[in-house]
C-alpha positions as CSV (number, residue, x, y, z in Angstrom):
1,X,15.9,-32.5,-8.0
2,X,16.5,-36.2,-7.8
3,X,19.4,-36.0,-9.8
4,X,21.8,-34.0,-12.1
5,X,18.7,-34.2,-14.3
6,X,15.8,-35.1,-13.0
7,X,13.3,-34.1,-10.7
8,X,10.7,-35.3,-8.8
9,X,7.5,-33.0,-8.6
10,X,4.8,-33.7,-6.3
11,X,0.9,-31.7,-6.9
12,X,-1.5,-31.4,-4.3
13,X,-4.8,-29.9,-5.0
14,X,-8.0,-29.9,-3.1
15,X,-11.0,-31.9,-4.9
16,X,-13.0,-28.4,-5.3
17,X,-10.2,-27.0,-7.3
18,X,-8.9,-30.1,-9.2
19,X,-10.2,-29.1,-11.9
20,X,-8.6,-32.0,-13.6
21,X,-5.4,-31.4,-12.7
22,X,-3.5,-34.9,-13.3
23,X,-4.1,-33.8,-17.1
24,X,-3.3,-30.2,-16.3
25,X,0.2,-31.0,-14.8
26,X,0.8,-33.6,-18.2
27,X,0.0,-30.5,-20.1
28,X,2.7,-28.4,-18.5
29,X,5.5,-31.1,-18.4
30,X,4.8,-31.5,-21.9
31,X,4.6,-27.8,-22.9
32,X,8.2,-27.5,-21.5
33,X,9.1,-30.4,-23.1
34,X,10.3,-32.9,-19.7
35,X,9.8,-36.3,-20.5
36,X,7.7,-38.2,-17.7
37,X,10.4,-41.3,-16.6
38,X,7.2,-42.0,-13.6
39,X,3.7,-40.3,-12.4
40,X,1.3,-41.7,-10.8
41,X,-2.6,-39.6,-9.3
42,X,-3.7,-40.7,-5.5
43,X,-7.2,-39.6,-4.2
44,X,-7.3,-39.2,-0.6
45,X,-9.8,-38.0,1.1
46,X,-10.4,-34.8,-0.6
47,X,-7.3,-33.9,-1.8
48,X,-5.5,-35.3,-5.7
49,X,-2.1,-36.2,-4.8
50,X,0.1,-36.2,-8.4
51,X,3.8,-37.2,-8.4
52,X,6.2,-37.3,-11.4
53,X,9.5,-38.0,-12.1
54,X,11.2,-36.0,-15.5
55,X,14.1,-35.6,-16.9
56,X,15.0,-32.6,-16.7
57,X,17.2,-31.8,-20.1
58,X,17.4,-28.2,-20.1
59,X,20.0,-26.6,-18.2
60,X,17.8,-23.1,-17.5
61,X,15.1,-25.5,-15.6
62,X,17.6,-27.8,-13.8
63,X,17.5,-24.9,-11.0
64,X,14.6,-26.3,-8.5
65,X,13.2,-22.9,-7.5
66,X,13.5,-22.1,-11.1
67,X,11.5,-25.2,-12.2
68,X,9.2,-25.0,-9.7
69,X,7.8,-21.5,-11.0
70,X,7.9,-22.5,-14.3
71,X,5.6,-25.1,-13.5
72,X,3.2,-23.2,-11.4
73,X,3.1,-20.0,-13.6
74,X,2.0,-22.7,-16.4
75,X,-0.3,-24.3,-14.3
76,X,-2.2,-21.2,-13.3
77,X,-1.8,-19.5,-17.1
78,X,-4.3,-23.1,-17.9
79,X,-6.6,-23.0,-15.0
């Protein structure tokens, strides 16, 4: 969490299972509705490097662990 709410989420994924995953991760921030303030997609190497930075409005997914699975479980329920 970067603040009292918002949060900074960084994705790494390796280029064999990128499966276009700076659109994946938009998806999910949009599905629970966190507006994106920032995000920006790196390529290095191999590996897609995706950061974001949301607000963070509701108060059940201002908890970092509990954001953090909410994001993966969505992320792996559209892969």
């Amino acid at each position: 969490m970067v603040g009292p709410d918002a949060a900074a989420l960084r994705l790494t994924a390796a280029a064999a299972r990128a499966r276009h995953a700076p659109a994946r991760l938009m998806d999910a921030l949009r599905w629970f509705d966190l507006p994106v303030q920032h995000a920006s997609v790196c390529r290095v190497g191999g590996v897609t490097v995706l950061d974001a930075v949301v607000d963070v409005p509701a108060a059940a997914l201002q908890d970092e662990g509990c954001l953090r699975a909410a994001v993966l479980h969505r992320l792996q329920q559209s892969g």
